[in-house]
Backbone as a ProteinNet text record, in pm:
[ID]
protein_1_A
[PRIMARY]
XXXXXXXXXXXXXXXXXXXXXXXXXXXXXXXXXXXXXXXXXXXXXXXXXX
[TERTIARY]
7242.5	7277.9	7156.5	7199	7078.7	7087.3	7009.8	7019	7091.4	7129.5	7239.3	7390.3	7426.2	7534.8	7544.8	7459.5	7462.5	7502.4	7397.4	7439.7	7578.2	7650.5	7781.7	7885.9	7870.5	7900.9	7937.3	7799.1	7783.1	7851.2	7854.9	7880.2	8079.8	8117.4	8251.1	8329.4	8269.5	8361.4	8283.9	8213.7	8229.2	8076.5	7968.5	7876.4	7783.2	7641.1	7568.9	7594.2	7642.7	7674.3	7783.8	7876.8	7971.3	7959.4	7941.2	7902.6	7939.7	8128.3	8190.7	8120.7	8059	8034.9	7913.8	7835.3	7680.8	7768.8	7854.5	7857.7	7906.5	8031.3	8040.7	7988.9	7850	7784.4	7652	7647.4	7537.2	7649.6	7770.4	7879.6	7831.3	7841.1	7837.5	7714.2	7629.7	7481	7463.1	7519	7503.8	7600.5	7720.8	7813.1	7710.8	7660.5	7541.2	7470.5	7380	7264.1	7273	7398.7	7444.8	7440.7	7489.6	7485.8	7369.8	7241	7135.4	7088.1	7088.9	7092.4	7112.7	7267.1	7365.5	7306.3	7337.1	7270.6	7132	7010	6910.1	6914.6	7017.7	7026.5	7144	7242.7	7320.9	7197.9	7114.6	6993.1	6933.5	6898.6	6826.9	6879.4	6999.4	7061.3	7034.6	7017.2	6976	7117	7070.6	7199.1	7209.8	7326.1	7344.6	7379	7314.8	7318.5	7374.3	7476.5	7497	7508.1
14751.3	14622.5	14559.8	14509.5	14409.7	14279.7	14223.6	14066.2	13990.3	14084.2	14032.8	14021.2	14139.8	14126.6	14044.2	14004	13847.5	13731.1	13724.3	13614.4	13618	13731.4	13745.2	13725.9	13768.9	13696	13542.5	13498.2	13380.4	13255.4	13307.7	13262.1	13286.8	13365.4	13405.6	13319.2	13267.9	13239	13077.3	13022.8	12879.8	12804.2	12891.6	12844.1	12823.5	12778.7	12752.2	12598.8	12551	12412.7	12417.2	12512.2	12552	12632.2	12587.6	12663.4	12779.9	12837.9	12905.3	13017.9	13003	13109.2	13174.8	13071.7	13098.1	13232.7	13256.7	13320.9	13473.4	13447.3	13563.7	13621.9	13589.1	13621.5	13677.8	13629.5	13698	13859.2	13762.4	13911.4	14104.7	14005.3	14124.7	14169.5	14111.4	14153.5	14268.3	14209.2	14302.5	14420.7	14394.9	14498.6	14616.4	14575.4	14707	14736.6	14706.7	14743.8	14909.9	14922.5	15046.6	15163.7	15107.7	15181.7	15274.4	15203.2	15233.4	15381.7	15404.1	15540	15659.6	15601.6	15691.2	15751.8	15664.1	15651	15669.1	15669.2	15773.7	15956.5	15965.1	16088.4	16159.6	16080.4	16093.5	16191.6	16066.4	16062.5	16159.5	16222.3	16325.5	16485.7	16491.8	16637.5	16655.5	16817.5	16849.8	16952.2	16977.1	17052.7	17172.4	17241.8	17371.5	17471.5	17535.8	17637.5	17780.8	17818.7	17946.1	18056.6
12184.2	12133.1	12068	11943.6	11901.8	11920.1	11851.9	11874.7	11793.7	11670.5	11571.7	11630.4	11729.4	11797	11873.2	11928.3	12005.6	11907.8	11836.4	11705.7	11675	11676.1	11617.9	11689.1	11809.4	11965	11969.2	11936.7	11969.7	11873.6	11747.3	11673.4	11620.1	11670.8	11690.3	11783.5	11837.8	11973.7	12014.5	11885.6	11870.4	11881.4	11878.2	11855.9	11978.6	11915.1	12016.3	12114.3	12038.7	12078.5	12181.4	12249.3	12325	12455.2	12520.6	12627	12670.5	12653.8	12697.8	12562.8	12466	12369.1	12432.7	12476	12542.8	12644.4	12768.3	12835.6	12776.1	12660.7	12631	12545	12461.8	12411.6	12481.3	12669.5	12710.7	12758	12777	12855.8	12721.2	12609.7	12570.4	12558.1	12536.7	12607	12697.6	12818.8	12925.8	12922.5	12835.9	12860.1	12748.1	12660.7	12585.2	12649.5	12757.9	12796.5	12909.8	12975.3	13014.2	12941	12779.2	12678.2	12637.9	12627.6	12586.9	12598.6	12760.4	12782.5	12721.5	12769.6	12636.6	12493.4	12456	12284.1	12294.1	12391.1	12369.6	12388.2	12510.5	12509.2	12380.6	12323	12232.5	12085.2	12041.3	11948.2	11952.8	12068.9	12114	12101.8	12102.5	12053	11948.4	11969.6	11849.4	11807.4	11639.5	11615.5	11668.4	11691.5	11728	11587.2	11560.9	11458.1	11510.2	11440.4	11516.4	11402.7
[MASK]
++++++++++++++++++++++++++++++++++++++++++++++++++

């Protein structure tokens, strides 16, 4: 997750000025950060040539 997806988050669902946007904009925050892993070991394969 970047920080643009937050922005987009945040800004989707009514702004900074809204409190209920503040939460699901950290929700999806945290729902990426599991991800990360993933998508380093994803990055990391290499091709298989046969």
């Amino acid at each position: 997750m970047c920080v643009g997806q937050f922005g987009v988050a945040l800004d989707a669902t009514g702004g900074p000025q809204d409190g209920s946007a503040s939460m699901v904009a950290f929700a999806v925050l945290a729902a990426g950060i599991p991800l990360g892993p993933l998508a380093l070991l994803w990055s990391r394969r290499g091709t298989v040539q046969s």
